[in-house]
BAGUMAR-386428 format. One line per field, with one value per residue (C-alpha): residue number from 1; residue in three letters; chain; x, y, z. Coordinates in pm, whole numbers, always signed. Layout:
! residues N
num	NUM,...
residuo	ALA,...
cadena	A,...
X	X,...
Y	Y,...
Z	Z,...
END
This chain:
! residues 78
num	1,2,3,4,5,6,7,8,9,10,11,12,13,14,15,16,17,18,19,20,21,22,23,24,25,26,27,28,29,30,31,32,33,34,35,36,37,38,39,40,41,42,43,44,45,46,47,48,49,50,51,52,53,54,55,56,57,58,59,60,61,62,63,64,65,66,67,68,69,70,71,72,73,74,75,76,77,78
residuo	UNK,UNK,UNK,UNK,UNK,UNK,UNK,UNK,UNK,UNK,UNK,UNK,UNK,UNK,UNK,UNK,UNK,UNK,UNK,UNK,UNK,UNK,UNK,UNK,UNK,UNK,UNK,UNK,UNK,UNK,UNK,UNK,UNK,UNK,UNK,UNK,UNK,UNK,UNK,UNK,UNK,UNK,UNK,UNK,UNK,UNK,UNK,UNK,UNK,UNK,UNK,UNK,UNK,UNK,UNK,UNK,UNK,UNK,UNK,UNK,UNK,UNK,UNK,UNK,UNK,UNK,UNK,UNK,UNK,UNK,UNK,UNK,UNK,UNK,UNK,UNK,UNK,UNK
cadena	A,A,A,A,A,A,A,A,A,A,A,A,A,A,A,A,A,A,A,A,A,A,A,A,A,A,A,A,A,A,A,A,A,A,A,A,A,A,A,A,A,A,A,A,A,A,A,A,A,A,A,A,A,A,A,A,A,A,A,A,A,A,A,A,A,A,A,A,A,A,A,A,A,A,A,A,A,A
X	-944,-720,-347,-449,-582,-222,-5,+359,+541,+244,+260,-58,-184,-327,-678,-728,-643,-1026,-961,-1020,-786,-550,-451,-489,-233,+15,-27,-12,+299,+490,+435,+174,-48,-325,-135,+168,+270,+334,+508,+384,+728,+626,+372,+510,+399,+93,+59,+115,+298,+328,+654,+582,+801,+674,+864,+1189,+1260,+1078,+823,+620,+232,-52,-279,-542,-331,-278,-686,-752,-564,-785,-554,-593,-360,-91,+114,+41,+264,+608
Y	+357,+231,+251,+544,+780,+744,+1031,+1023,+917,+750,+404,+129,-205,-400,-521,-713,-718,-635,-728,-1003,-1306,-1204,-898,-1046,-1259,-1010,-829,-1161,-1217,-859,-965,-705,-936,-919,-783,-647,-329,-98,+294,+570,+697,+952,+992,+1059,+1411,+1323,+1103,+714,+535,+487,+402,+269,+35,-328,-599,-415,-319,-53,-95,+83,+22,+167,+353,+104,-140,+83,+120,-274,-260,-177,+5,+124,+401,+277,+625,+942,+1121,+1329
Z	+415,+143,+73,-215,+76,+283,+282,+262,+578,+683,+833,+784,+879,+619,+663,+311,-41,-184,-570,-859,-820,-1053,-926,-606,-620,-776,-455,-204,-424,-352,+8,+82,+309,+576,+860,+725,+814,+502,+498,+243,+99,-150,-458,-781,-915,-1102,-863,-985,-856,-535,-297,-34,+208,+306,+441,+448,+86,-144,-404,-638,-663,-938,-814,-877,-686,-392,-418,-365,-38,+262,+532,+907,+1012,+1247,+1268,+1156,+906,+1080
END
């Protein structure tokens, strides 16, 4: 699963960053790592971006960034 297919409130593990090195190592750099635990905040209406939270702050991912991020489901949505 990636972090595209979350739903809001959601909170994942991630697995790995799945992507060319460039936008790779945007991601690494935003602290979204292998391990880190990341929460779904909300989808804007047409849905991109993303909010999610990671690391304690907020931050706001593509959809094609939120696809490169493989994701296992830690808690399920309230």
């Amino acid at each position: 699963m990636t972090l595209r297919e979350t739903k809001p409130g959601q909170e994942v593990k991630v697995l790995r960053v799945k992507t060319e090195s460039g936008l790779k190592h945007r991601i690494l750099d935003m602290g979204i790592t292998s391990g880190v635990k990341v929460k779904l905040i909300k989808v804007a209406p047409l849905g991109d971006p993303l909010e999610v939270t990671v690391r304690g702050y907020q931050l706001s991912l593509r959809k094609s960034e939120a696809d490169a991020i493989d994701v296992e489901l830690i808690s399920p949505s309230a």
